[in-house]
C-alpha atoms as a printed R data frame, in Angstrom:
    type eleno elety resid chain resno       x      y      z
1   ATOM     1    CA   UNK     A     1   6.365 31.444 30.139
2   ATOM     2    CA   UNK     A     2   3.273 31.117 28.144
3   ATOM     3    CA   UNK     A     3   3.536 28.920 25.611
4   ATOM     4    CA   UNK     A     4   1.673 25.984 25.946
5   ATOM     5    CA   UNK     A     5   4.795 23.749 25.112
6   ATOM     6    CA   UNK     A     6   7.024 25.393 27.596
7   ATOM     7    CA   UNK     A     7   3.927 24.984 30.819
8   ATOM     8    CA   UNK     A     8   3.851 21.502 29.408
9   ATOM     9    CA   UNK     A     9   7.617 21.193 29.560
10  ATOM    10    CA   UNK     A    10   7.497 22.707 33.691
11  ATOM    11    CA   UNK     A    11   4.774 20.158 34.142
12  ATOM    12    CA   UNK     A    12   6.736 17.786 33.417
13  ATOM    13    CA   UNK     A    13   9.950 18.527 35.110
14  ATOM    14    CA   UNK     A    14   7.494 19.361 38.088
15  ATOM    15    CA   UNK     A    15   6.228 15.795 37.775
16  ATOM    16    CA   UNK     A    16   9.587 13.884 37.666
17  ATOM    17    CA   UNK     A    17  10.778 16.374 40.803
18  ATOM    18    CA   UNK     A    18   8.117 15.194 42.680
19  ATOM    19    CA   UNK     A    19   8.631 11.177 41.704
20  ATOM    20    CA   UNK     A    20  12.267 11.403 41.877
21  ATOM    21    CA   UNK     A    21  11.978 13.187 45.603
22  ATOM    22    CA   UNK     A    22   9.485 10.467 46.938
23  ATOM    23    CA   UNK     A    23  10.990  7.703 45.326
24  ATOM    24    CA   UNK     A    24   7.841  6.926 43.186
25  ATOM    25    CA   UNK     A    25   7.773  5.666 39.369
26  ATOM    26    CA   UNK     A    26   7.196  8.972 37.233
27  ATOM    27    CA   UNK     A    27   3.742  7.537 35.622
28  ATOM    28    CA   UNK     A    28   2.167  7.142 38.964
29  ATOM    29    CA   UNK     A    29   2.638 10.686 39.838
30  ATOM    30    CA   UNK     A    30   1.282 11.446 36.311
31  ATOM    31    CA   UNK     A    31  -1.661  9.059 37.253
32  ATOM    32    CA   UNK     A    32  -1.993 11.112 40.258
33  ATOM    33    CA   UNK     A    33  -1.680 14.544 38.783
34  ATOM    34    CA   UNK     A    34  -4.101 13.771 36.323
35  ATOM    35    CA   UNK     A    35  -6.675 12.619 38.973
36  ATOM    36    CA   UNK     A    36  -6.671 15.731 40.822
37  ATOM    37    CA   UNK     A    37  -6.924 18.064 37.564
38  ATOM    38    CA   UNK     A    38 -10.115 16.113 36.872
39  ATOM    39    CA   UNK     A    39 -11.413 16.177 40.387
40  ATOM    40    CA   UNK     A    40 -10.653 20.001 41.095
41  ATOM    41    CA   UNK     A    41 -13.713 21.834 41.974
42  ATOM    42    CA   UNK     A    42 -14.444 25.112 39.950
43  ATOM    43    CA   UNK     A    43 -12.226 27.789 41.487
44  ATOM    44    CA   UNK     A    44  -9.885 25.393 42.524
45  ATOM    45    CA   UNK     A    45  -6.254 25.772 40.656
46  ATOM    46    CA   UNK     A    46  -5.110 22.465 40.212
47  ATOM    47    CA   UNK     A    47  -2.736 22.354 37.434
48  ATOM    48    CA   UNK     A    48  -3.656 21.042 34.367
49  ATOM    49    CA   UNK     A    49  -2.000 18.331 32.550
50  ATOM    50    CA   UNK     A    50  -1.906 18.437 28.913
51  ATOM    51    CA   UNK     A    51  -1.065 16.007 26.286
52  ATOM    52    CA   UNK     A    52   2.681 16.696 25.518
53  ATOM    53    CA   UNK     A    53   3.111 16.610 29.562
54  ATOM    54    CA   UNK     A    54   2.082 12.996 29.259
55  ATOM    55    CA   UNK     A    55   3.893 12.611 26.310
56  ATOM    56    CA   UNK     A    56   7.196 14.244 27.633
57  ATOM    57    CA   UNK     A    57   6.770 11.394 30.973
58  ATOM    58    CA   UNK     A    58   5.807  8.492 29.090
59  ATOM    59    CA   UNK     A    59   8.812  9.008 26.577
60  ATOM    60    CA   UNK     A    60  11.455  9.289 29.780
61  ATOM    61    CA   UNK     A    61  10.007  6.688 31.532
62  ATOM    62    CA   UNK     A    62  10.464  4.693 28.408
63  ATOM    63    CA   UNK     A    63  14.029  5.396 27.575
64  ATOM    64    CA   UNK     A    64  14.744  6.420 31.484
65  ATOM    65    CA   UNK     A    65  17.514  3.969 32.031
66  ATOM    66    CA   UNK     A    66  19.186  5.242 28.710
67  ATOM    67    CA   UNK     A    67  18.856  8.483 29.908
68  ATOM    68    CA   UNK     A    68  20.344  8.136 33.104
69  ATOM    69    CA   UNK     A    69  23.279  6.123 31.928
70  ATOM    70    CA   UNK     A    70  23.944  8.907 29.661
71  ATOM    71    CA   UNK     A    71  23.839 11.233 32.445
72  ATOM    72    CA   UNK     A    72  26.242  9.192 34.567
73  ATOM    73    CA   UNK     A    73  28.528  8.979 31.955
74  ATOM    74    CA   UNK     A    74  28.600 12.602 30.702
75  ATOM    75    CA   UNK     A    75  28.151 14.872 33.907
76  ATOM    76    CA   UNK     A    76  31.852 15.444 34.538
77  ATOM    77    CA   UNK     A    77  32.260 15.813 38.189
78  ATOM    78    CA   UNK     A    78  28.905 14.356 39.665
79  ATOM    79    CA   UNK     A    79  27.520 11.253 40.081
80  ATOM    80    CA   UNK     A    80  23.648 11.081 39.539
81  ATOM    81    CA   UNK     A    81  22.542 10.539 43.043
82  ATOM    82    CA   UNK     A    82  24.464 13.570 44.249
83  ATOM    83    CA   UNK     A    83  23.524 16.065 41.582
84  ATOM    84    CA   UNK     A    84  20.643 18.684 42.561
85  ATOM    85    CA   UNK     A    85  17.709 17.076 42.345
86  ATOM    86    CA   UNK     A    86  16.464 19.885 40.394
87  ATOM    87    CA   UNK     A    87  19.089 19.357 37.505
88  ATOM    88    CA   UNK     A    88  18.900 15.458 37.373
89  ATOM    89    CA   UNK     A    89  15.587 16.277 36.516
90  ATOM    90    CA   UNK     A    90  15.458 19.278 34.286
91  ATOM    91    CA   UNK     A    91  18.188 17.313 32.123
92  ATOM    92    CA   UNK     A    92  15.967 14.171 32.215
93  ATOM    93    CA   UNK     A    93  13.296 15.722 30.411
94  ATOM    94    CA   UNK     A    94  15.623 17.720 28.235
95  ATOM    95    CA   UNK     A    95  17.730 14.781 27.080
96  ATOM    96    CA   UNK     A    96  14.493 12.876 26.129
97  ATOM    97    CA   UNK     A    97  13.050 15.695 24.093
98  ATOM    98    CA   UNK     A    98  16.652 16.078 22.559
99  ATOM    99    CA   UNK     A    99  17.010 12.623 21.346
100 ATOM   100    CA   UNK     A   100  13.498 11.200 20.890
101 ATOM   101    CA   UNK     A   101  11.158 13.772 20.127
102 ATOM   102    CA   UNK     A   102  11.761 14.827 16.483
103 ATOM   103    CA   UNK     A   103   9.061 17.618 16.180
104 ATOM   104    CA   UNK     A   104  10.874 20.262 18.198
105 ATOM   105    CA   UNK     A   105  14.042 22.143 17.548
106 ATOM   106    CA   UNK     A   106  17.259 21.433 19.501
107 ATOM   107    CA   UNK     A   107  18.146 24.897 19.773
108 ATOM   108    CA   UNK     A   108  14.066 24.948 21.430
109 ATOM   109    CA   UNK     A   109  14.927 22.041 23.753
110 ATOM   110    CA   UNK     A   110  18.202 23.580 25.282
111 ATOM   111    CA   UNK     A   111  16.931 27.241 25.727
112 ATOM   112    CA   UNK     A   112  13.845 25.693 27.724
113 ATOM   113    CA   UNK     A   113  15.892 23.515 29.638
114 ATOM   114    CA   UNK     A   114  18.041 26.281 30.733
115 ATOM   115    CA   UNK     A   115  15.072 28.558 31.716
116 ATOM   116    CA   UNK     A   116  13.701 25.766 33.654
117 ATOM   117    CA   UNK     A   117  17.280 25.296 35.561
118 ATOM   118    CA   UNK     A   118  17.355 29.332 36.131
119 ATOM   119    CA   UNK     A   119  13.869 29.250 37.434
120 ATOM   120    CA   UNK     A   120  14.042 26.143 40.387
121 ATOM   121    CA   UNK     A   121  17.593 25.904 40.859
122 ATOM   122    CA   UNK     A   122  20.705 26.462 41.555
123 ATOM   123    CA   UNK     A   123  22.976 29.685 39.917
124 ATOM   124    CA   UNK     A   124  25.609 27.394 38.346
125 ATOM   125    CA   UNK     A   125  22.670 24.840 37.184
126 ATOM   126    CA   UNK     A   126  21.730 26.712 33.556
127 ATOM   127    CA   UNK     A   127  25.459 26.381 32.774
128 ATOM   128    CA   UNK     A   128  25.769 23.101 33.841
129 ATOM   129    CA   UNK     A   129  22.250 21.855 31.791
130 ATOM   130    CA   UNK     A   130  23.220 23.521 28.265
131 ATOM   131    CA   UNK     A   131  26.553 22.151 28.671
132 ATOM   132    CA   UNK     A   132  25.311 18.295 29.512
133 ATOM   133    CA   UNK     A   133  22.622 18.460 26.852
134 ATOM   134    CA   UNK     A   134  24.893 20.444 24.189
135 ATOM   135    CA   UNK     A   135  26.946 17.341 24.630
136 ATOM   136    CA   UNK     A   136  23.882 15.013 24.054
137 ATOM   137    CA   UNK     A   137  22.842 17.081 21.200
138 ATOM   138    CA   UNK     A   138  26.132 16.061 19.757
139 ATOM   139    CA   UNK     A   139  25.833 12.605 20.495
140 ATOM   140    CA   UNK     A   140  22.065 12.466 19.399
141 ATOM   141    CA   UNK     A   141  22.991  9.794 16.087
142 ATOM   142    CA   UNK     A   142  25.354  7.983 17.970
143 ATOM   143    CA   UNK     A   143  22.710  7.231 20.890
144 ATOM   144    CA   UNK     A   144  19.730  6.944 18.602
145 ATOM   145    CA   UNK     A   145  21.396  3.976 16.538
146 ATOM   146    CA   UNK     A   146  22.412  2.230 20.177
């Protein structure tokens, strides 16, 4: 994992984890995340937050209640508020990249969002991610024009 898209793709997830778990808006714990990378002393290992990072939050807090009604709508089986945290999120991030961001493969968005499941979840969670945003990916002119 060290392409610079894919860190900025963890980052990401990482951030809406965190703001989903406390209950927080997503660009707050951006706001914060950002703070500490510029306060971190040398030595210190703060992660960095790079520009698609803030680009991948921005664009899901801007389409977030889309997102999540296409979420809702499409995870067969689960309700949002029950599914692992971890997945809600991972999918979040995928689904906007998927729909929104035109620059980067789907094929891209779907293998990343899998290796982000396998990595901080669950061992059903890839499967269930690449099926949800397969379906998106399907969807993707049908939810752009709404």
């Amino acid at each position: 994992m060290s392409n610079a898209r894919t860190k900025a793709r963890t980052r990401a997830f990482q951030i809406l984890f965190e703001a989903d778990h406390r209950g927080v808006d997503p660009q707050r714990v951006l706001a914060e995340w950002v703070g500490r990378a510029r306060e971190a002393k040398p030595g210190e290992t703060t992660p960095q937050v790079g520009e698609y990072t803030m680009q991948l939050i921005e664009g899901y807090a801007q389409h977030a209640r889309k997102i999540d009604e296409l979420i809702s709508s499409y995870a067969v089986g689960w309700t949002l508020d029950r599914m692992p945290v971890a997945d809600r999120n991972v999918v979040r991030i995928g689904a906007y990249e998927l729909i929104w961001e035109d620059g980067v493969p789907d094929a891209v968005v779907l293998d990343e969002a899998v290796e982000i499941a396998k990595e901080y979840s669950t061992d059903e969670s890839p499967a269930f991610v690449n099926g949800l945003l397969a379906r998106f990916m399907e969807l993707k002119p049908t939810i752009r024009r709404a």
